[in-house]
Structure formats: C-alpha cells, structure tokens
PAGU-771482 format. One record per residue (C-alpha): residue in three letters; y, z, x. Coordinates in pm, whole numbers, padded with zeros to 5 digits, always signed. Layout:
// PAGU-771482
ALAYZX
...
// end
This chain:
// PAGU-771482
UNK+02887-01049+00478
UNK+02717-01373+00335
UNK+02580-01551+00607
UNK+02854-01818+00709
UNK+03048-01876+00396
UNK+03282-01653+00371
UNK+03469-01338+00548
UNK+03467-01146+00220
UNK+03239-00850+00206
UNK+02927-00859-00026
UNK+02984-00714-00333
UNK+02736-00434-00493
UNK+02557-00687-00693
UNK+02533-00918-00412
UNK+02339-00633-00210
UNK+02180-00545-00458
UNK+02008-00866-00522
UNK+01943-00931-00169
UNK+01737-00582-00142
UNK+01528-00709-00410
UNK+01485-01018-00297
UNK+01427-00845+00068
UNK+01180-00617-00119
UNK+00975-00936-00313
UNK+00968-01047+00043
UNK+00862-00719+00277
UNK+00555-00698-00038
UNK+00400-01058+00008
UNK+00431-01017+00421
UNK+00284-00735+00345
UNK-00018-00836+00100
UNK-00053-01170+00394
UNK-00089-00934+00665
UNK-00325-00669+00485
UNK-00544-00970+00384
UNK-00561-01116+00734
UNK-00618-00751+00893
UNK-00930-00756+00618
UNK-01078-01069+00753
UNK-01085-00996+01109
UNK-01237-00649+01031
UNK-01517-00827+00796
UNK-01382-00617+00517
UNK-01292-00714+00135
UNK-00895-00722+00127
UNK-00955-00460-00157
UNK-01173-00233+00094
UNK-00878-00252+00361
UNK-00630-00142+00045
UNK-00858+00148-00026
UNK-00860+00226+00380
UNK-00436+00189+00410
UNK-00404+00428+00079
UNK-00647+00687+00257
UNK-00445+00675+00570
UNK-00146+00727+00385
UNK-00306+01030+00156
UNK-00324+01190+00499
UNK-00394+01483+00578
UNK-00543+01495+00198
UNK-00881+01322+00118
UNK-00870+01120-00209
UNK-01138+01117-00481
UNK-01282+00785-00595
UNK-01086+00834-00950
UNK-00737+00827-00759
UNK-00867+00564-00546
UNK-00976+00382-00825
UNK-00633+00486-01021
UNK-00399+00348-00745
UNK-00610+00004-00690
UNK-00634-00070-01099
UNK-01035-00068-01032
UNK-01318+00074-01225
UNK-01494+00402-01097
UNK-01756+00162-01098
UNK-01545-00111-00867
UNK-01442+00161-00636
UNK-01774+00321-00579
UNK-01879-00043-00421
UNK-01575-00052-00185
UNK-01652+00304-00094
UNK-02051+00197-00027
UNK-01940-00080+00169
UNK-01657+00113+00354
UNK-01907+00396+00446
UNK-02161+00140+00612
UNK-01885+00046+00796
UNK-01798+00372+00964
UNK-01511+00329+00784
UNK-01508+00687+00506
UNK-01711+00975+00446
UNK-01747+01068+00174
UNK-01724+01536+00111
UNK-01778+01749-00154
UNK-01440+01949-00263
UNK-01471+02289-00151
UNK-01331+02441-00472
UNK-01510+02195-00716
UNK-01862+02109-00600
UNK-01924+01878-00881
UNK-01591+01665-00712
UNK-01630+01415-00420
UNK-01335+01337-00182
UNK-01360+01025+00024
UNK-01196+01085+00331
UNK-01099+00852+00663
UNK-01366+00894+00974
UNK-01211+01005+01283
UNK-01102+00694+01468
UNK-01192+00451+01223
UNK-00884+00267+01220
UNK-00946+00225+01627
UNK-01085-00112+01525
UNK-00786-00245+01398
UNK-00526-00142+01660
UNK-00563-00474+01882
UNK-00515-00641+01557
UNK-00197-00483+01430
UNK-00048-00364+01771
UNK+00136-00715+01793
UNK+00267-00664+01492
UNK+00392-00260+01524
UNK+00554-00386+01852
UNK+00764-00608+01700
UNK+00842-00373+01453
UNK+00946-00106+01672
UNK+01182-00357+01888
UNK+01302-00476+01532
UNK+01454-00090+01434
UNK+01548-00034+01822
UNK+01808-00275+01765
UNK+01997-00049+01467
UNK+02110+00305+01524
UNK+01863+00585+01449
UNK+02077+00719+01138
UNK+02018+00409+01008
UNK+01680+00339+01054
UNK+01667+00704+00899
UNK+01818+00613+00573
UNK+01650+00291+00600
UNK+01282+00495+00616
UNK+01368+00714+00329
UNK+01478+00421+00142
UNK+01125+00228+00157
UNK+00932+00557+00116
UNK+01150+00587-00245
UNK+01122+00236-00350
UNK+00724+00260-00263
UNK+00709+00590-00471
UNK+00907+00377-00767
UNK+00692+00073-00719
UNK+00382+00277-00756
UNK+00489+00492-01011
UNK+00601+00155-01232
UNK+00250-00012-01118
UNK+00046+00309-01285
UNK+00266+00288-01598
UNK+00171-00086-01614
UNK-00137+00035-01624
UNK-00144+00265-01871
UNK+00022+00080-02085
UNK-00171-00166-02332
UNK-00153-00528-02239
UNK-00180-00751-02515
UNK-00516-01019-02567
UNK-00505-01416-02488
UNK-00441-01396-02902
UNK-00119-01186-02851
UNK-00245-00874-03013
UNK-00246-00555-02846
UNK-00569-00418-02646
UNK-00652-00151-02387
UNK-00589-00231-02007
UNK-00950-00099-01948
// end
C-alpha cells in the first residue's frame, strides 16, 4: 500500500514505478559503496569494477577484451587497470589453454580477503535485511535482480554499440 495515504492497494503502474525508482536507487548505493570500497583498498574505482565483474565471471576467467567490453574501456584502458591490479595481488593474468595466442585475467586466490573487514558491515546488514521476509520471497526477489542486472547490462552494451552522435549533432562512432 502507499505509505500512509490510503488503504487502497498499489496499482501495477504504481509498483511498477516504485521498482524503478527502487532500482535508480539500489545502482547509485551501489556505485557510492563500490567507490568507497576502492579508496580504502588504494584502488581506482574502475580497478575495483574490473575486480567485482571477475568475481562475478566466477568460476570463468575473463579476457581483457570482455573486461574491456563490459567497463566501455579501451583494450588499451583495461590493460592499465589489469597492470595495476596485478601489482596489487589483485589478478593473474593465464594463457587460454585452447588458444595460446588468448590471455584470461583471472582473480588470485584470496584476493578479495582485503576487503572483507570493509564490506562485512555492510553484508551483515544485508543478510538481517532479507531475514526479515520469507525465503520464497527473497527467492523471487534474487532472481529478480539477477534478470534486471542481465537487462541492464545487455541495454548498457547496446548503448555501446550503438553510434552516439558529435557535440555538432551528427552521427559518429562510440569508439
């Protein structure tokens, strides 16, 4: 129900509106704490992107294309965060087994150690937040933010693919 106004049920649109609203939200929190988590780890907020899409490729290594793909970087760009990541501790990169010519940059074992005092506050919270909703729901709710991330990435790719037009208003490659 809206929150104090009335005892009618929100309508479709109404929910609708307040998931996307929720959503807009749930991504800046998001970008604030991944940008925070960067600084106290010394790290580029870029370089902490690169680490959280890694972990996420898991159990499957990325190569610095996709990497460089998903963050709207140049090879170039990404090739710098994966230097800089590497002196960390942070990535190794491995040559692909079936294509030697083709580097995967994978996670090093325990390299996100570092950052569990930092986000360990925050994944506490989190799990007394869905402890307080019944596990169907937190079910559905799961498989609802792993399909809107799948659409929100898939939409941010297109974006890029697409061509963006110049400060004249004339149509020019996104690269």
């Amino acid at each position: 129900m809206t929150e104090g106004t009335s005892l009618t049920p929100p309508t479709r649109k109404d929910v609708t509106e307040g998931m996307l609203r929720a959503g807009r939200g749930l991504g800046n929190a998001s970008a604030m704490l991944n940008h925070a988590c960067a600084e106290r780890l010394g790290l580029h907020a870029t370089d902490w992107e690169c680490v959280g899409l890694l972990d996420e490729a898991r159990p499957e290594a990325l190569t610095a294309g996709r990497l460089a793909e998903l963050t709207g970087l140049t090879t170039g760009a990404i090739t710098g965060v994966i230097d800089r990541l590497e002196a960390k501790g942070f990535v190794r990169r491995v040559r692909d087994p079936a294509d030697r010519r083709r580097v995967n940059v994978e996670l090093q074992e325990g390299s996100l150690d570092a950052a569990q005092p930092i986000l360990s506050g925050m994944i506490g919270d989190m799990v007394a937040l869905q402890a307080e909703f019944p596990t169907e729901d937190v079910a559905r709710f799961v498989e609802l933010l792993d399909r809107a991330a799948s659409i929100l990435r898939s939409h941010a790719l297109a974006l890029r693919r697409e061509r963006a037009p110049d400060r004249g208003g004339q149509a020019s490659p996104s690269s």
